[in-house]
C-alpha positions, 0 to 999 in steps of 0.5 A: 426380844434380841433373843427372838430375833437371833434365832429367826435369823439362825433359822434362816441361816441353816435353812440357806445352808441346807439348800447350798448343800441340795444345789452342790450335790445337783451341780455334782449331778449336773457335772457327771452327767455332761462328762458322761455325755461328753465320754460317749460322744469320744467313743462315738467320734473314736468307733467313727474312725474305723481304727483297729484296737490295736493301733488306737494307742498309737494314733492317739499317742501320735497326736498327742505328740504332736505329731499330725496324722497323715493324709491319704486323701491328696498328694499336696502338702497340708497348710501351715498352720497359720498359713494363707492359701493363694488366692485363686486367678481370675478366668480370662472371661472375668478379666475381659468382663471387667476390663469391658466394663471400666471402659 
């Protein structure tokens, strides 16, 4: 009987193991297929720069240096990082609503 009931749970053990082994090679899968998702969305952002072959090595060597790429876009600074843009001014209109308003 103690026989029986150790080769019951013996089945049950290589039974638990066969599908840990099936749901590792699915994670595998699973695993390869999000890096190849996320690979062609980095050709899809890259070709989206409209950067020559030739100077992609640089740029991209550039940022990794830390180096931030520059802006052609304005003639103002960039923000520091961690930096608070100045609140704009109220319009002359805003402030006499108000004061209007208090009064």
């Amino acid at each position: 009987m103690a026989s029986n009931r150790r080769s019951k749970v013996q089945a049950e053990i290589e039974k638990a193991r066969t599908r840990l082994a099936e749901q590792q090679t699915h994670i595998k899968e699973l695993e390869n297929k999000k890096t190849e998702l996320e690979n062609m969305e980095i050709v899809d952002i890259v070709r989206g720069l409209s950067i020559p072959l030739d100077d992609l090595s640089a740029v991209l060597q550039s940022l990794k240096g830390g180096a931030a790429p520059t802006r052609k876009t304005s003639d103002a600074p960039a923000p520091q990082s961690g930096s608070v843009a100045p609140k704009p001014s109220k319009s002359i209109t805003e402030k006499s609503e108000k004061e209007s308003k208090t009064e």
